[in-house]
N, C-alpha and C positions, 0 to 999 in steps of 0.2 A: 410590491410585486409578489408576484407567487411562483416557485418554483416546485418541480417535479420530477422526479427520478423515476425512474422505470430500470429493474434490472430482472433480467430472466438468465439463471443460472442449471447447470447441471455439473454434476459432481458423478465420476467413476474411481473404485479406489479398489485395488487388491491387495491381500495380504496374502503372503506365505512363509512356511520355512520347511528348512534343508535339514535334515534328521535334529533339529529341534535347536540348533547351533545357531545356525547361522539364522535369522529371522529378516522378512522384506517387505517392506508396503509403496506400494508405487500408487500416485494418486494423479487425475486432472481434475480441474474446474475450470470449465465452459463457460465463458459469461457472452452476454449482450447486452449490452448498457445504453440506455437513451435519457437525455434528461429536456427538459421545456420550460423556458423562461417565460414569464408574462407579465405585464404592465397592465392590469387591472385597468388602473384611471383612464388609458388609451387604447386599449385595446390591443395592443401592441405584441406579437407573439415571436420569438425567436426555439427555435427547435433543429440544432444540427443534427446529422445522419446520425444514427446507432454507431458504438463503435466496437469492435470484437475483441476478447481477448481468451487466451490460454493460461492455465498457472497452473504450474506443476509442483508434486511435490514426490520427495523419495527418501524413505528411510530404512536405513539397514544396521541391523546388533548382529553383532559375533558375542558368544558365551565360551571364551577361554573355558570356564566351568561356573560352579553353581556361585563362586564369589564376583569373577575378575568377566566383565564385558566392555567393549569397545558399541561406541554408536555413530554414526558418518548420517547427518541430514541437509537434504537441498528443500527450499521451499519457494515460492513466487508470491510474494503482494500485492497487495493494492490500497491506494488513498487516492481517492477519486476525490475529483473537488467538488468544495461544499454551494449550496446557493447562493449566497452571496460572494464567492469568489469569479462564480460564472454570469452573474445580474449583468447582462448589457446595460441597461439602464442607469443613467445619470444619478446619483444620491448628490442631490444638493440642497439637503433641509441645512446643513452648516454650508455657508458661502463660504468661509474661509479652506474646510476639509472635505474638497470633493473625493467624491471616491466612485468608482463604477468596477463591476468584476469583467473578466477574459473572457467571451463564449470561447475564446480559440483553445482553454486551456484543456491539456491531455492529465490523464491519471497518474497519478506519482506512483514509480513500480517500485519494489526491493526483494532484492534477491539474497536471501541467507545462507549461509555454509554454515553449521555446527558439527562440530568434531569433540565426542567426549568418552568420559574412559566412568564406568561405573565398577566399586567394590560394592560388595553388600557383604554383612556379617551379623548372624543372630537378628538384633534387633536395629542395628543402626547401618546406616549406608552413608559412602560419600562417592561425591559425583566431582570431576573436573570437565571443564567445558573452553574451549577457544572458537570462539565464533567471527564470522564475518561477514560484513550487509553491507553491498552496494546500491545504492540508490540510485536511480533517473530519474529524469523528468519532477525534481523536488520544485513543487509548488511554492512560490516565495512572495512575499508580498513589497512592494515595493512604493515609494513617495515620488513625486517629481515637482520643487518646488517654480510655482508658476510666477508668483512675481512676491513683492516683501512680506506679504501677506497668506497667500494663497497656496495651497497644497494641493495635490491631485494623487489620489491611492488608487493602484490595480493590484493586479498578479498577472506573473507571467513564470513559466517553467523555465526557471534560468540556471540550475546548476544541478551538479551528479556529487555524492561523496562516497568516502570508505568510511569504516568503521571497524575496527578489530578490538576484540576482545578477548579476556580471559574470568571464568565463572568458578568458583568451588564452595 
């Protein structure tokens, strides 16, 4: 089979700051995503609608002064799934381990927060960091055993997690 992606993106991004302290960059990215499955041997074509998406992002530093800064950032992801997660088509060169991908599947998003504190000194800097990413729509792959033998692999967007952390 042969697959194809098509994305059409635009990106706006401003920066500024506030008598040289406080500094800001606010950004979007505009997408349009389309992808086309195809079954060569048959002719066979699956091609769902485009689908839209926004992703934001926003960062802002405060400079206590020339050592000590603070940084607050939001940002928006994407992991769009790959061609063979979305292959409608049957893979049955193994009879025992069928597998076929989702057309239904949506883009796995994450959303970031990082909150961190920078010193800088002469020649050396240290940074502390606590972050956190929430995921949707996580792409997962999954088996469904069909009889003693027999396996059957998709994917399907079946769960959201957290994740928090700390960086230095």
């Amino acid at each position: 089979s042969k697959y194809t992606d098509i994305i059409n993106a635009a990106y706006l991004i401003y920066s500024n700051s506030i008598k040289n302290v406080f500094k800001y960059q606010v950004g979007l990215r505009a997408e349009l995503a389309k992808n086309i499955s195809e079954l060569q041997s048959s002719n066979d074509v699956f091609s769902p609608a485009p689908y839209f998406n926004l992703f934001p992002t926003i960062h802002l530093r405060y400079d206590f002064n020339s050592m000590h800064s603070m940084q607050l950032s939001y940002s928006m992801r994407v992991r769009r799934p790959r061609g063979h997660e979305l292959d409608p088509f049957l893979n049955d060169i193994d009879p025992l381990n069928l597998r076929q991908g989702n057309r239904e599947l949506k883009p796995e998003l994450t959303h970031s927060f990082d909150l961190g504190y920078l010193l800088t000194y002469k020649k050396m800097s240290l940074s502390a960091n606590v972050f956190y990413r929430f995921r949707t729509k996580i792409i997962s792959r999954y088996a469904i055993l069909i009889n003693d033998s027999t396996t059957f692999t998709t994917y399907a967007n079946l769960n959201n997690s957290h994740s928090f952390g700390l960086e230095i």
